[in-house]
HTML snippet that shows the backbone in 3Dmol.js (N, CA, C, O; Angstrom):
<script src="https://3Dmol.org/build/3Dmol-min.js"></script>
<div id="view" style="width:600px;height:400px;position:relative"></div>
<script>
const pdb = `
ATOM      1  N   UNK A   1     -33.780  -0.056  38.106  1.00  0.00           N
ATOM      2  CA  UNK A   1     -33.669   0.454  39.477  1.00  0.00           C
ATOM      3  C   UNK A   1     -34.871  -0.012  40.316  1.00  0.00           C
ATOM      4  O   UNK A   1     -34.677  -0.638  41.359  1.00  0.00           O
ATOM      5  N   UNK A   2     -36.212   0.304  39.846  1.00  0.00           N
ATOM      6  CA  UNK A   2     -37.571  -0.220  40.589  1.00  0.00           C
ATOM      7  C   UNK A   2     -37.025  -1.682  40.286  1.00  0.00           C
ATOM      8  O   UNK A   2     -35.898  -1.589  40.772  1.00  0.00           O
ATOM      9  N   UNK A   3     -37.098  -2.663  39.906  1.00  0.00           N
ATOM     10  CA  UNK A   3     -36.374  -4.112  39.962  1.00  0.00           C
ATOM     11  C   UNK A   3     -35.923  -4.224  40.986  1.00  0.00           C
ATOM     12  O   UNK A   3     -36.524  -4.828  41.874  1.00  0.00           O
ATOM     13  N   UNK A   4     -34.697  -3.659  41.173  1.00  0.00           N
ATOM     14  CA  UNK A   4     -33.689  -3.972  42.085  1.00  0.00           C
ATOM     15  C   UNK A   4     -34.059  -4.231  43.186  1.00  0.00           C
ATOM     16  O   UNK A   4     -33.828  -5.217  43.885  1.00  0.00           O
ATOM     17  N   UNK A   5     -35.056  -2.729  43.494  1.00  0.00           N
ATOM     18  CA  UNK A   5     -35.568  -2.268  44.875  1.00  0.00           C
ATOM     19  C   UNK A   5     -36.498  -3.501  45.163  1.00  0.00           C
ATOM     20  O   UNK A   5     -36.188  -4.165  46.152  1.00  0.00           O
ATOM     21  N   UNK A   6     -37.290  -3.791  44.640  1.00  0.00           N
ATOM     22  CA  UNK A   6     -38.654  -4.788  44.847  1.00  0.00           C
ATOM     23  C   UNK A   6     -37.356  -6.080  45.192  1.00  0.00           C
ATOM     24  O   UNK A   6     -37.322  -6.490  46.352  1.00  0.00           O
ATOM     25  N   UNK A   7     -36.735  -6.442  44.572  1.00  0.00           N
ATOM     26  CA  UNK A   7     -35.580  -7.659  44.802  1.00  0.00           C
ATOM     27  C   UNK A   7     -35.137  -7.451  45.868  1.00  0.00           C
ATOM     28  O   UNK A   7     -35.077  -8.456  46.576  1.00  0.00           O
ATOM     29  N   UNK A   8     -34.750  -6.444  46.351  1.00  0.00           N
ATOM     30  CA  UNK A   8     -34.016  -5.911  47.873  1.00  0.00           C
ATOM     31  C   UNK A   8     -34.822  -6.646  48.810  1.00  0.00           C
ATOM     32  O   UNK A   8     -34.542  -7.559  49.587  1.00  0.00           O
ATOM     33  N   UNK A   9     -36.006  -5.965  48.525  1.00  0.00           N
ATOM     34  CA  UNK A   9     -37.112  -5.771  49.497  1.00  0.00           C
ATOM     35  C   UNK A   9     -37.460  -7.827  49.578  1.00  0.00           C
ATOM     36  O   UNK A   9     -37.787  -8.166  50.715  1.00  0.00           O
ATOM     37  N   UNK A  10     -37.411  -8.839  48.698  1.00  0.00           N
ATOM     38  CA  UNK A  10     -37.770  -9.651  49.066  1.00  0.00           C
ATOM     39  C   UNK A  10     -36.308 -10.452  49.572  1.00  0.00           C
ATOM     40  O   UNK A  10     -36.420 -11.522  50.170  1.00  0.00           O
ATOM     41  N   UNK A  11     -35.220  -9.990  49.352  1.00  0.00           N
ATOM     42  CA  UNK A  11     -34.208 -10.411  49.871  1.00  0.00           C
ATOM     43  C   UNK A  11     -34.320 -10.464  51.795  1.00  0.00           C
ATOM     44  O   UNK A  11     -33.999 -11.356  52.580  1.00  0.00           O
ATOM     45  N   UNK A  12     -34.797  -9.362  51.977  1.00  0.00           N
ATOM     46  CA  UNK A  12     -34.657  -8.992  53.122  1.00  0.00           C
ATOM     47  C   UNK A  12     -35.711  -9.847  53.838  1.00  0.00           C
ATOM     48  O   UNK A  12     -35.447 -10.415  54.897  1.00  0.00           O
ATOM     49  N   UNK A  13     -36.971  -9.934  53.212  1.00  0.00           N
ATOM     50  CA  UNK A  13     -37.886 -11.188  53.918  1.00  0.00           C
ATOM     51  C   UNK A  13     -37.122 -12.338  54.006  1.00  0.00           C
ATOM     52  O   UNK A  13     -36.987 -12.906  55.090  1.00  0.00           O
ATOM     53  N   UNK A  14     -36.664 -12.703  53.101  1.00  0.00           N
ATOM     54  CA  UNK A  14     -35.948 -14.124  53.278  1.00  0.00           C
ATOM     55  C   UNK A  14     -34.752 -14.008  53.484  1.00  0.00           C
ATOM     56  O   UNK A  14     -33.947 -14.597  52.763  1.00  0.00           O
ATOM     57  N   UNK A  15     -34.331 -13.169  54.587  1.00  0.00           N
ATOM     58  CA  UNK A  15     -33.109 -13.175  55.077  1.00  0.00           C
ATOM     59  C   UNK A  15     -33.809 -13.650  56.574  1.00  0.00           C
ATOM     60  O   UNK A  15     -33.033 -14.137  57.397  1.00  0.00           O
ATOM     61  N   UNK A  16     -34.623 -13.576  56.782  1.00  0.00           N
ATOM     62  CA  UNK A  16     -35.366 -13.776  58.211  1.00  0.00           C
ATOM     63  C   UNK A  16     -35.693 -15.214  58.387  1.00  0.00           C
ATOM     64  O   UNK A  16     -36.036 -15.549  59.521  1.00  0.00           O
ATOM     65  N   UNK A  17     -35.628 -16.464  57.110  1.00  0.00           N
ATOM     66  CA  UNK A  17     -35.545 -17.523  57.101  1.00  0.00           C
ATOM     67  C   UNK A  17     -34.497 -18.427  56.840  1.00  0.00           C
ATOM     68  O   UNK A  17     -34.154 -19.485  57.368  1.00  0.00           O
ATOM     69  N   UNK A  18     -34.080 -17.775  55.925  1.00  0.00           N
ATOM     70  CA  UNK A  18     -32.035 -18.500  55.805  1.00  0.00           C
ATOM     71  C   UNK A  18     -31.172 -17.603  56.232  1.00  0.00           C
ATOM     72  O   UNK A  18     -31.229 -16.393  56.452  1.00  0.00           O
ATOM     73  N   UNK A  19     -30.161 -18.619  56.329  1.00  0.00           N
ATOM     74  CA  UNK A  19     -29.332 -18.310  57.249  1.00  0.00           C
ATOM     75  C   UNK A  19     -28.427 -16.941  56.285  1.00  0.00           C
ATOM     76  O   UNK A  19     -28.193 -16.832  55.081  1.00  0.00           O
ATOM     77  N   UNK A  20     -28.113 -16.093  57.416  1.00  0.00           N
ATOM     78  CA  UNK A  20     -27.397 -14.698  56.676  1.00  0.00           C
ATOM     79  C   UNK A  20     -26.144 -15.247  55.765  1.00  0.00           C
ATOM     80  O   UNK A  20     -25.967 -14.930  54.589  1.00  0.00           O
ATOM     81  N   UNK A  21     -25.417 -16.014  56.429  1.00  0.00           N
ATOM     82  CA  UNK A  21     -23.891 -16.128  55.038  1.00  0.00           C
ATOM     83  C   UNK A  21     -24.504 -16.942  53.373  1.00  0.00           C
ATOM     84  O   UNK A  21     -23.953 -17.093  52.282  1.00  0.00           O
ATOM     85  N   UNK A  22     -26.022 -17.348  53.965  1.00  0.00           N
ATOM     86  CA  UNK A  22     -26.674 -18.036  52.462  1.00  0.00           C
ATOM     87  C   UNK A  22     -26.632 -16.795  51.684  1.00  0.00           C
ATOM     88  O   UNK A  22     -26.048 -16.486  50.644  1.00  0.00           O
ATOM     89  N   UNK A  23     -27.501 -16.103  52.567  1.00  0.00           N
ATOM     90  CA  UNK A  23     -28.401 -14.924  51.731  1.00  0.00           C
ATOM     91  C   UNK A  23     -27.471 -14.076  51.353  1.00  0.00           C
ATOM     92  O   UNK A  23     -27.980 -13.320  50.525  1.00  0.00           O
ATOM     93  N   UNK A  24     -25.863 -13.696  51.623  1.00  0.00           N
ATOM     94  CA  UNK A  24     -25.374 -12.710  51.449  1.00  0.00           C
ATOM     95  C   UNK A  24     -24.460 -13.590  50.365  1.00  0.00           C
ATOM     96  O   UNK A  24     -23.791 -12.937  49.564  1.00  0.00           O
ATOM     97  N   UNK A  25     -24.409 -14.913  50.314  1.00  0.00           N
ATOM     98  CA  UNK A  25     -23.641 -15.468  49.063  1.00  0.00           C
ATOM     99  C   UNK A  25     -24.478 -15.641  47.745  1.00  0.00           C
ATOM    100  O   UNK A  25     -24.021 -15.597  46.603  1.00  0.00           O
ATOM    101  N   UNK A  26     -25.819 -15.851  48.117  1.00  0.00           N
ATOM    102  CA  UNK A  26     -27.079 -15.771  46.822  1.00  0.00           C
ATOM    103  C   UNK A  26     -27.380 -14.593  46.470  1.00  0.00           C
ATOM    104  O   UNK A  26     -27.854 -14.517  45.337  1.00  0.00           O
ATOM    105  N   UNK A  27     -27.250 -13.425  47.165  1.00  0.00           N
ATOM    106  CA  UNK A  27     -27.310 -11.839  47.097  1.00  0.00           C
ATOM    107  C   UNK A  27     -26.144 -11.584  45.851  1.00  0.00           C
ATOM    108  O   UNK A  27     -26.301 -11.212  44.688  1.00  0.00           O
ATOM    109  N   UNK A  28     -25.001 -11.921  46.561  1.00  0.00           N
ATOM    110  CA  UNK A  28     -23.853 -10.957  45.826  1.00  0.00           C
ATOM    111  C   UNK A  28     -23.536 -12.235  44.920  1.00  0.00           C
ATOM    112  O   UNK A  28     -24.104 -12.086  43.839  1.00  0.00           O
ATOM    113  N   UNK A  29     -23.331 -12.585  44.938  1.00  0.00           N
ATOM    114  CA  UNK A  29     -23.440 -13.731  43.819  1.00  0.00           C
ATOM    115  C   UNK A  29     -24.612 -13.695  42.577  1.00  0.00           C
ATOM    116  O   UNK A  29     -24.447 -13.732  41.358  1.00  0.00           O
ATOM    117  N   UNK A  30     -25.774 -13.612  43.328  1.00  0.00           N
ATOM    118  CA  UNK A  30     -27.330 -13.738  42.176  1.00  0.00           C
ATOM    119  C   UNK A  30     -26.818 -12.242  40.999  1.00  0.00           C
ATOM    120  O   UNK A  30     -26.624 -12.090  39.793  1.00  0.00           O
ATOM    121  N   UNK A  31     -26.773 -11.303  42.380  1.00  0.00           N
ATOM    122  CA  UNK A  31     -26.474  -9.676  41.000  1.00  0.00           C
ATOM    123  C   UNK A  31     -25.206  -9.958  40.333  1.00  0.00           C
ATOM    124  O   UNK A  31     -25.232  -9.918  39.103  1.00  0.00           O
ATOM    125  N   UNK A  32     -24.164 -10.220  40.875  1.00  0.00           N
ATOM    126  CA  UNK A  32     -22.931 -10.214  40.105  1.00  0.00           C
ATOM    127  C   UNK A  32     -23.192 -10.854  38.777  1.00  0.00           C
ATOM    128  O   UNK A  32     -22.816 -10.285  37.751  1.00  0.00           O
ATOM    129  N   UNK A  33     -23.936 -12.228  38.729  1.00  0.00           N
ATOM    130  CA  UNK A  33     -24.026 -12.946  37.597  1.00  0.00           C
ATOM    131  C   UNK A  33     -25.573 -13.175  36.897  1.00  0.00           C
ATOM    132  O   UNK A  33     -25.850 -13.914  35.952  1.00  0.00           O
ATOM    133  N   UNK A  34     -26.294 -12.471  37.522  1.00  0.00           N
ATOM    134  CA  UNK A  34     -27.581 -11.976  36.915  1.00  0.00           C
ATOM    135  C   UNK A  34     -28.129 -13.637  37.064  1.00  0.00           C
ATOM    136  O   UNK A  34     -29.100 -13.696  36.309  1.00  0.00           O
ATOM    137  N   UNK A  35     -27.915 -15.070  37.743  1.00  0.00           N
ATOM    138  CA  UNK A  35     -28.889 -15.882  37.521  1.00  0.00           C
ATOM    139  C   UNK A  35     -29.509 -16.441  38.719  1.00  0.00           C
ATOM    140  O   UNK A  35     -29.770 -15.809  39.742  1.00  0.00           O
ATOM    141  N   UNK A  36     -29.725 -17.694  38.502  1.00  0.00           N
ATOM    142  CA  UNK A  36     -30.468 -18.436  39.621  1.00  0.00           C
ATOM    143  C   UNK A  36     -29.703 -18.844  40.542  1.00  0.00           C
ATOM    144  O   UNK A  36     -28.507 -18.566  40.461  1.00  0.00           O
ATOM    145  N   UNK A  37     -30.050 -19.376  41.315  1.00  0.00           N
ATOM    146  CA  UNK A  37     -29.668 -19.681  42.877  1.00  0.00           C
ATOM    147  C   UNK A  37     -28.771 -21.403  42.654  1.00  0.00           C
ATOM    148  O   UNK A  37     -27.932 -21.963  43.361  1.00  0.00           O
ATOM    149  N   UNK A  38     -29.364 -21.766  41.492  1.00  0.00           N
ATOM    150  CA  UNK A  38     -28.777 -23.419  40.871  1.00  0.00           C
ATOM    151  C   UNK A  38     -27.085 -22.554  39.897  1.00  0.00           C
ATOM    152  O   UNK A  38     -25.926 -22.753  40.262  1.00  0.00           O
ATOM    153  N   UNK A  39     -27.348 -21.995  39.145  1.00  0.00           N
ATOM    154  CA  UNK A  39     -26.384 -21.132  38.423  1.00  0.00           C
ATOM    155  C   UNK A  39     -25.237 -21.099  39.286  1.00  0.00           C
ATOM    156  O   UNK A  39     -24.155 -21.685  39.239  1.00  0.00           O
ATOM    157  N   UNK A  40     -25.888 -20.022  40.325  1.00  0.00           N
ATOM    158  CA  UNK A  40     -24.871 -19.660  40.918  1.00  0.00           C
ATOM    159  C   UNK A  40     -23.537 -20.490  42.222  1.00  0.00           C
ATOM    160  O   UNK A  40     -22.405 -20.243  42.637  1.00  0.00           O
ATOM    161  N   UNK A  41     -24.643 -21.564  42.422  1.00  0.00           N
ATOM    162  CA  UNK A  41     -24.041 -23.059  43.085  1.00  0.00           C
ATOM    163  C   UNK A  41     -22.926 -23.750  42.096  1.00  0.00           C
ATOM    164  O   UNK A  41     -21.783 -24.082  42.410  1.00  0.00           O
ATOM    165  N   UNK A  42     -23.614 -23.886  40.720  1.00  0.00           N
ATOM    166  CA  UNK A  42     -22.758 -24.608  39.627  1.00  0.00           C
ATOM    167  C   UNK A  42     -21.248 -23.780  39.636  1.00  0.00           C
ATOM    168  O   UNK A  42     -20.074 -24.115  39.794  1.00  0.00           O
ATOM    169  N   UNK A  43     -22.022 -22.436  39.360  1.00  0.00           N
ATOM    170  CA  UNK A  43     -20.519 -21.516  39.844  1.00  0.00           C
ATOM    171  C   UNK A  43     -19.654 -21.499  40.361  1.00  0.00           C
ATOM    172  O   UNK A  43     -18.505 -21.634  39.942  1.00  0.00           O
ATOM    173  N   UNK A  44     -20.268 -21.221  42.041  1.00  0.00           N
ATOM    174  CA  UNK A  44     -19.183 -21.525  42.763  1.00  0.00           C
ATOM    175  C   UNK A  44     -18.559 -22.751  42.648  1.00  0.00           C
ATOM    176  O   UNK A  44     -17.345 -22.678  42.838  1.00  0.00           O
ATOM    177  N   UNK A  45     -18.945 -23.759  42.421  1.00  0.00           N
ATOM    178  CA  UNK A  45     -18.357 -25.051  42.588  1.00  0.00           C
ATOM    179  C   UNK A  45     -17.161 -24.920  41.397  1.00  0.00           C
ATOM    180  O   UNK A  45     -16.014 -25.328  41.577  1.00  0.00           O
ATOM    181  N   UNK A  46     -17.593 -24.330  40.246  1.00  0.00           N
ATOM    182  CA  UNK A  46     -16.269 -24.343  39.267  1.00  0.00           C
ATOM    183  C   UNK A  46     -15.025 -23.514  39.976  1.00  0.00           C
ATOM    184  O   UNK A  46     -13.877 -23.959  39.975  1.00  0.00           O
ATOM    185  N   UNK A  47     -15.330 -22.474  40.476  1.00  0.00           N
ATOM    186  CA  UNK A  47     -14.401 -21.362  41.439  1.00  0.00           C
ATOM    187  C   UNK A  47     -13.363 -22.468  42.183  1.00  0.00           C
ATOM    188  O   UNK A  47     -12.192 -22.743  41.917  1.00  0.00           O
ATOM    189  N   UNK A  48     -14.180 -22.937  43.118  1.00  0.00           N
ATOM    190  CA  UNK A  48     -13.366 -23.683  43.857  1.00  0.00           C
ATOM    191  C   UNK A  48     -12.598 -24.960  43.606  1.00  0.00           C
ATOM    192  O   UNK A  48     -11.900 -25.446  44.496  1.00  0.00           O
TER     193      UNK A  48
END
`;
const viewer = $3Dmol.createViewer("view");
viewer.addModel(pdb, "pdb");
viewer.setStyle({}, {cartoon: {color: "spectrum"}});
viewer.zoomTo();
viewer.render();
</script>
């Protein structure tokens, strides 16, 4: 739970530098599958 929160909290700084549909696809994407920001690209790309 303290994790999460501290993760929130830097989400939200760097929502102020990328663009919001990044941050809300690396957001719900990063927790859903617990990895990296490369992971979760490889991902989507299999999805689609």
């Amino acid at each position: 739970m303290a994790q999460r929160g501290s993760r929130f909290v830097e989400n939200n700084q760097w929502n102020g530098v990328i663009p919001t549909r990044f941050t809300l696809v690396h957001v719900s994407t990063g927790v859903a599958t617990g990895s990296s920001g490369t992971d979760v690209a490889a991902q989507s790309d299999s999805m689609s």
